[in-house]
C-alpha positions as CSV (number, residue, x, y, z in Angstrom):
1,X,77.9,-47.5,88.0
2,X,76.7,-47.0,91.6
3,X,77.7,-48.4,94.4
4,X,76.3,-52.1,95.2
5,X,76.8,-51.6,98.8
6,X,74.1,-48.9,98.4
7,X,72.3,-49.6,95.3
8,X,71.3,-52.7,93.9
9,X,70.7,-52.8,89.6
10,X,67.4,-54.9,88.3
11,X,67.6,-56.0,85.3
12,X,69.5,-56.8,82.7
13,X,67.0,-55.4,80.4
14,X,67.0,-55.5,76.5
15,X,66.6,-52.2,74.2
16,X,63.2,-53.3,73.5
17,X,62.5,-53.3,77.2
18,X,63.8,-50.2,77.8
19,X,61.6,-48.1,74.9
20,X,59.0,-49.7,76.7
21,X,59.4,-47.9,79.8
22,X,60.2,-44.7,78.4
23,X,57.7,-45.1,75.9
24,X,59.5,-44.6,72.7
25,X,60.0,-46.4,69.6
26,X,63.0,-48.3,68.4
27,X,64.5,-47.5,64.9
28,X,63.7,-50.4,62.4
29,X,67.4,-50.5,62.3
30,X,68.5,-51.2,65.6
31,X,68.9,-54.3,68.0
32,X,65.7,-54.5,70.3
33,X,66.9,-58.0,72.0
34,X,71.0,-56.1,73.4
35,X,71.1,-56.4,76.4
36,X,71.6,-53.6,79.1
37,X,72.8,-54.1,82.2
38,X,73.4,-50.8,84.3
39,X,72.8,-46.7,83.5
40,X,75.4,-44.8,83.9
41,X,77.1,-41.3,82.6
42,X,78.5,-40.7,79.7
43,X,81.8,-40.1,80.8
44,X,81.6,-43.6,82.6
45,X,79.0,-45.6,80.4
46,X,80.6,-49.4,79.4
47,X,79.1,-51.9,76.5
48,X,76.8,-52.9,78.9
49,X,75.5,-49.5,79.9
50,X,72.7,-47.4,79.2
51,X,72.8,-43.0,79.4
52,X,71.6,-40.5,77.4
53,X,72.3,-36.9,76.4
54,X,70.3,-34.1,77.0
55,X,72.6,-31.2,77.3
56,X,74.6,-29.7,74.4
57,X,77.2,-29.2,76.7
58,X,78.3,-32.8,76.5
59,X,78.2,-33.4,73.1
60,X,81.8,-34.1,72.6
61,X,81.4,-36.5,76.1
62,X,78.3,-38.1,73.8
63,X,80.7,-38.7,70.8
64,X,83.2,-40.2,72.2
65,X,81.3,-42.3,74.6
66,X,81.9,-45.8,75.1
67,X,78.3,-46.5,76.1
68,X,76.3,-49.3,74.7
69,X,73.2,-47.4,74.4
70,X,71.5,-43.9,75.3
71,X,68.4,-41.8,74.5
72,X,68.7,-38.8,72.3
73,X,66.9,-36.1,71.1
74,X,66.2,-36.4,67.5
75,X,68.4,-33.6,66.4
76,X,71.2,-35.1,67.9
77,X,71.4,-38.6,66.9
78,X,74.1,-37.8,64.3
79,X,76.4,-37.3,67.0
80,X,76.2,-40.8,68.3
81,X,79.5,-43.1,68.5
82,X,79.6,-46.3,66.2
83,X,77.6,-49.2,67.5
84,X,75.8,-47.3,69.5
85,X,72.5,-48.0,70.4
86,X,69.7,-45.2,70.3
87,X,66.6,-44.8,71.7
88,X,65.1,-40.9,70.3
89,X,62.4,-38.7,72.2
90,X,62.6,-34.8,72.3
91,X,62.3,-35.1,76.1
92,X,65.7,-37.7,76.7
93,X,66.0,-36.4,80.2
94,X,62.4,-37.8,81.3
95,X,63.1,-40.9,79.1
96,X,66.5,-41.6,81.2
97,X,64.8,-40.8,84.2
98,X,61.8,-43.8,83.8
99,X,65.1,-45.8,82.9
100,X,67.0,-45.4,85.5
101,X,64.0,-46.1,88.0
102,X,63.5,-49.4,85.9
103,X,66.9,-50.3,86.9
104,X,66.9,-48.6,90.7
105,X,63.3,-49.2,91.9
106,X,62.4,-48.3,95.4
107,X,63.7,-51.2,97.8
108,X,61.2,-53.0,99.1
109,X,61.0,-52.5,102.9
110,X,59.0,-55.0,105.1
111,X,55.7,-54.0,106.6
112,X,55.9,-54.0,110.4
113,X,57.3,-51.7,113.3
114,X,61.4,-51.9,114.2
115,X,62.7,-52.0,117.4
116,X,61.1,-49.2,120.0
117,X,58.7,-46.7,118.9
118,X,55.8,-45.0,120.9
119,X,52.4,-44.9,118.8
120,X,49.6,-43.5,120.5
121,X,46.6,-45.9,121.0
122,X,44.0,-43.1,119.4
123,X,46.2,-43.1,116.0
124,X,45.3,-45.0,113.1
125,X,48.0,-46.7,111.2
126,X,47.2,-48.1,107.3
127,X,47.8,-51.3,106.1
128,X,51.6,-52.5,105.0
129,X,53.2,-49.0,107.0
130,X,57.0,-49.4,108.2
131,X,57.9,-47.8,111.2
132,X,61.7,-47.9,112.0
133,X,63.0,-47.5,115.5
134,X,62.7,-44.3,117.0
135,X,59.3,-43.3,115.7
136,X,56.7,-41.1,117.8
137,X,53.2,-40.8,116.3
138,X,50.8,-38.8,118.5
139,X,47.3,-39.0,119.4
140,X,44.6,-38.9,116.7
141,X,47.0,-39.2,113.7
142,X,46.3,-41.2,110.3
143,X,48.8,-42.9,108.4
144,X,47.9,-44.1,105.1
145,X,48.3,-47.7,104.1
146,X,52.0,-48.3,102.6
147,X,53.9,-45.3,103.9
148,X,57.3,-45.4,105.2
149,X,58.7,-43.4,108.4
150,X,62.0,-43.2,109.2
151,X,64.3,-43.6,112.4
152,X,63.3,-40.9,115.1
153,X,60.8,-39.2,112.8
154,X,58.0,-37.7,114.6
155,X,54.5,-37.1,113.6
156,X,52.1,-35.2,115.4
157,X,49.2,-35.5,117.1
158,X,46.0,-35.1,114.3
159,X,48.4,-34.7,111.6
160,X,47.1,-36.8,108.1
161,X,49.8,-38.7,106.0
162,X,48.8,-40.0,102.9
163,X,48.8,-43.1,101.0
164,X,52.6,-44.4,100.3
165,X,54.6,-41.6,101.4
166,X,58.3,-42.0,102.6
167,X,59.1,-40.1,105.5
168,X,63.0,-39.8,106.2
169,X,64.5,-39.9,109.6
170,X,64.6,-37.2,111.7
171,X,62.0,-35.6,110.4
172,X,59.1,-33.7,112.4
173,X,55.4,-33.4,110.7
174,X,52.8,-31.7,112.5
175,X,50.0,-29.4,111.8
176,X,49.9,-31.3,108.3
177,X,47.4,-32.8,106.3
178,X,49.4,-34.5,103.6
179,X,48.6,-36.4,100.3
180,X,49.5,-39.3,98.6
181,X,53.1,-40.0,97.4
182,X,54.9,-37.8,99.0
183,X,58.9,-37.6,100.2
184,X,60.2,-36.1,102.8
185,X,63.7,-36.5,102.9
186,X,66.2,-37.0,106.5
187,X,65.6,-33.3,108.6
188,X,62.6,-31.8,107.2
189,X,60.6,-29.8,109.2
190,X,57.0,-29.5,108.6
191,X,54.5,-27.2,110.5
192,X,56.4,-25.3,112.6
193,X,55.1,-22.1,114.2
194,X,55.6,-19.3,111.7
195,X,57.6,-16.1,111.9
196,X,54.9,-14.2,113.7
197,X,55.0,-11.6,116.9
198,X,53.7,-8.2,117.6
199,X,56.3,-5.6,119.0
200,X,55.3,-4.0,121.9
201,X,56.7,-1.3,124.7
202,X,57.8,-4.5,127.0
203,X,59.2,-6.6,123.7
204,X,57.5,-8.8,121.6
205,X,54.2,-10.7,121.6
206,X,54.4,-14.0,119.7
207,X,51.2,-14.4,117.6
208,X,49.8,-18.2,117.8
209,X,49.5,-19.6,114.2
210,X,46.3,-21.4,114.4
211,X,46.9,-22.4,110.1
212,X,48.1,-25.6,108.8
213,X,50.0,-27.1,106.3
214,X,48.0,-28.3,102.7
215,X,50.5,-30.8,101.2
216,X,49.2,-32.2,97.8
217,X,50.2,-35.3,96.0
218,X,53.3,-36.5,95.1
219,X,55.7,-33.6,96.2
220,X,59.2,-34.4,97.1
221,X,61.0,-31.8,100.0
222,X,64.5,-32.0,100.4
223,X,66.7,-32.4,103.5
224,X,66.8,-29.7,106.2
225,X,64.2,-27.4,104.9
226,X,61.0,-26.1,106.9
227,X,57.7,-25.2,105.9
228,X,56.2,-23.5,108.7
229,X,52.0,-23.6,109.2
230,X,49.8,-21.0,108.6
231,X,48.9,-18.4,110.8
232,X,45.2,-18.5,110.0
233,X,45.2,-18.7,106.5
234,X,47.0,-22.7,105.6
235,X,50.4,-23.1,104.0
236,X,49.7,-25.2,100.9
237,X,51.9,-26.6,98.9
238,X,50.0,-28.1,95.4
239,X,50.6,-31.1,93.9
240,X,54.1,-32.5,92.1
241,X,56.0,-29.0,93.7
242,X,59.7,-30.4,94.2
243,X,61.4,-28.5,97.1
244,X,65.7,-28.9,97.6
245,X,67.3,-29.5,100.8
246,X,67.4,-26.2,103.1
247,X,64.6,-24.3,101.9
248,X,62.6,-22.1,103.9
249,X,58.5,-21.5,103.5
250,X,56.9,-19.0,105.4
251,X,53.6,-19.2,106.9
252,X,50.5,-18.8,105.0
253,X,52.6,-19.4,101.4
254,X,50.9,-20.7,98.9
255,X,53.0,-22.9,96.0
256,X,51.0,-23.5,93.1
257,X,50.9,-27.1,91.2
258,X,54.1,-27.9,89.9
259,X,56.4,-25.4,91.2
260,X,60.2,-26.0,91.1
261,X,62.1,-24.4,94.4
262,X,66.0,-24.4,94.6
263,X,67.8,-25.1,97.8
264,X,68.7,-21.9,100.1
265,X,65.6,-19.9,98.7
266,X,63.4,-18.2,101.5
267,X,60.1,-17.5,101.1
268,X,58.3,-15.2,103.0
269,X,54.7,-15.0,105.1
270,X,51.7,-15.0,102.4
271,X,53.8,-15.5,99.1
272,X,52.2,-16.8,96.4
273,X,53.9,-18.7,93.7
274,X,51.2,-19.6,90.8
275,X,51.6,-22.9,88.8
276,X,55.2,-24.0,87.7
277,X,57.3,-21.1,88.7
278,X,61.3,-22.1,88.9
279,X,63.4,-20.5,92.1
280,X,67.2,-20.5,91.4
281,X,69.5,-20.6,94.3
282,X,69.4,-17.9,97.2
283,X,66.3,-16.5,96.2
284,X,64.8,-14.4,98.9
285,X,60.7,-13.6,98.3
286,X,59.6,-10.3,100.5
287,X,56.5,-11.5,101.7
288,X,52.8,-10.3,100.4
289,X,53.7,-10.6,96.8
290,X,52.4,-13.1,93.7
291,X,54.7,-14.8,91.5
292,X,52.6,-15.3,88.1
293,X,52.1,-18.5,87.0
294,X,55.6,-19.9,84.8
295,X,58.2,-17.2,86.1
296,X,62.0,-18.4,86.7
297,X,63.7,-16.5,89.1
298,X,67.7,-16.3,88.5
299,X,70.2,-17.4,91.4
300,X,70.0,-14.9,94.5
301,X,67.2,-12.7,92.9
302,X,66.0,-10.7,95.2
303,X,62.4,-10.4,94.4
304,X,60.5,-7.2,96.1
305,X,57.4,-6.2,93.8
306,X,54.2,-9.5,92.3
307,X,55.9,-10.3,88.8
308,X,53.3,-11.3,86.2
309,X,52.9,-14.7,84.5
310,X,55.7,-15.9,82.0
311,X,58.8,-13.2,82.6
312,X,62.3,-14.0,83.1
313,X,63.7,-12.2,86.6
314,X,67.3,-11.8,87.4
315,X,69.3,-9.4,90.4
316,X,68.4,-7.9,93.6
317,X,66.5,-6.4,93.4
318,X,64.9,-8.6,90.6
319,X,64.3,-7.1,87.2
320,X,63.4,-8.7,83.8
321,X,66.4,-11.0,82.9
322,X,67.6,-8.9,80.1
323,X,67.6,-5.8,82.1
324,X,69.7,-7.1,84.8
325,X,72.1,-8.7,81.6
326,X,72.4,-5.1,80.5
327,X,73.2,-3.7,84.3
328,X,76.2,-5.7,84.6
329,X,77.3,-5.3,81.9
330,X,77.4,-1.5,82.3
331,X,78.7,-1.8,85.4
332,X,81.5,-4.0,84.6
333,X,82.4,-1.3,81.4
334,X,82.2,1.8,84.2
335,X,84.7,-0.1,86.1
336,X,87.1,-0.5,83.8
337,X,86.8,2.6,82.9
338,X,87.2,3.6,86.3
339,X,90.3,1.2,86.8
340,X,91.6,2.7,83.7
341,X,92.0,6.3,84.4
342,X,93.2,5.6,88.3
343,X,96.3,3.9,86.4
């Protein structure tokens, strides 16, 4: 259950309810009027709680559960506690997730600006926004109706925010034309100058980056990380990409639609990442190169050379998953034997 000083449970809804916002059916033989009162794990789901399982890893958790209800896939709804009540898509996960928002909408906050804040008379500011104390927006800036800005938050001068975004505190946006829908969580740093200078016999020359950043609709970046602008060329960042807290995109990268990134993965300069590709942890990206369009990348790859669309890349530097599965495996047997004959 969370914590009600934080989090605040709508509801109770009943089973029938509930298929309703995750769009399933409910089995002919169940209860649709029980009533549900919470989510919660499995480990910690009550009678009046509502989980799921979408893992096989917690199968055993799943049949011993003393949750009222869950959502299952299909192929697992033999596993399922007596008296349990069971909601069945092949995607549980997703199901659980429009759930849980059922119960844990957005709070409301009320349209208006909080204590001090300096808004420049040249910006526009949309219907129903909430500025909290602390805010700076600069001259010429837009800020669609219904968006959010945190405490000490900054936006700067000419930079576009869309339609109902939440922008955390202590965040910095410039350079940025941004969507609709988007979340920036507490930290993030948005159009920095890139990582660009010119050595020279007297040290280096910085090279201005005159780009922006492109953020599409309804991405979410996590706290701390840092997408720096273009230096000609924009940054862009396609629509529904979900970033983790200290992530670093270099200038000029372009995410495709979709695209999963993993906290601590650096990107560098003129990257491209095609539609839906998945960074693990720690990956590191040389700059220059494509990522095809559906590749994962394993924890702290190290990726060097353009991978094409669909493959499986693990190591550093990053090979096809099963090579890499093979290497350390070879490695770990030449150790041995190497232990081996020292003794």
């Amino acid at each position: 259950m969370a914590d009600p000083r934080f989090f605040r449970a709508q509801g109770p809804f009943s089973l029938s309810e509930l298929a309703s916002v995750a769009g399933v059916s409910i089995d002919d033989l169940t209860r649709p009027d029980r009533m549900f009162s919470d989510v919660a794990p499995l480990s910690e789901a009550g009678a009046d709680d509502f989980s799921f399982l979408d893992n096989a890893r917690y199968v055993e958790q799943f049949r011993s559960s003393t949750a009222g209800g869950a959502v299952v896939h299909p192929d697992r709804a033999g596993d399922a506690p007596a008296g349990i009540s069971l909601l069945e898509s092949r995607e549980p996960y997703l199901c659980f997730a429009k759930i849980a928002r059922a119960f844990y909408p957005d709070e409301p906050v009320p349209a208006g600006f909080g204590g001090t804040h300096a808004v420049d008379p040249t910006a526009v500011i949309g219907e129903g926004c909430s500025l909290a104390p602390g805010v700076v927006i600069g001259p010429r800036a837009e800020i669609g109706r219904g968006t959010r800005i945190g405490a000490n938050s900054v936006i700067g001068a000419g930079t576009v925010v869309g339609e109902n975004c939440h922008i955390g505190p202590l965040c910095s946006v410039t350079y940025c034309l941004m969507g609709n829908g988007v979340r920036l969580y507490a930290g993030v740093r948005i159009g920095e100058a890139g990582f660009g200078f010119a050595p020279s016999r007297d040290g280096f020359v910085t090279v201005p980056q005159l780009g922006r950043v492109v953020i599409g609709d309804s991405v979410e970046i996590g706290a701390n990380s840092t997408i720096d602008r273009g230096a000609g060329p924009d940054t862009i960042i396609g629509d529904g990409c979900r970033i983790d807290n200290l992530v670093q995109i270099g200038h000029n990268v372009r995410l495709g639609n979709g695209c999963i990134v993993v906290a601590q993965t650096g990107i560098s300069g003129s990257t491209t990442l095609e539609e839906h590709v998945v960074t693990g942890g720690q990956v590191g990206i040389v700059g220059h190169v494509t990522i095809g369009k559906g590749v994962q990348l394993g924890a702290q790859s190290g990726v060097m050379n353009d991978i094409p669309p669909g493959q499986r890349f693990a190591g550093s530097p990053a090979v096809p998953a099963r090579q890499w599965l093979r290497q350390t495996a070879w490695l770990k047997r030449m150790s041995e034997k190497k232990v081996g004959s020292d003794g």
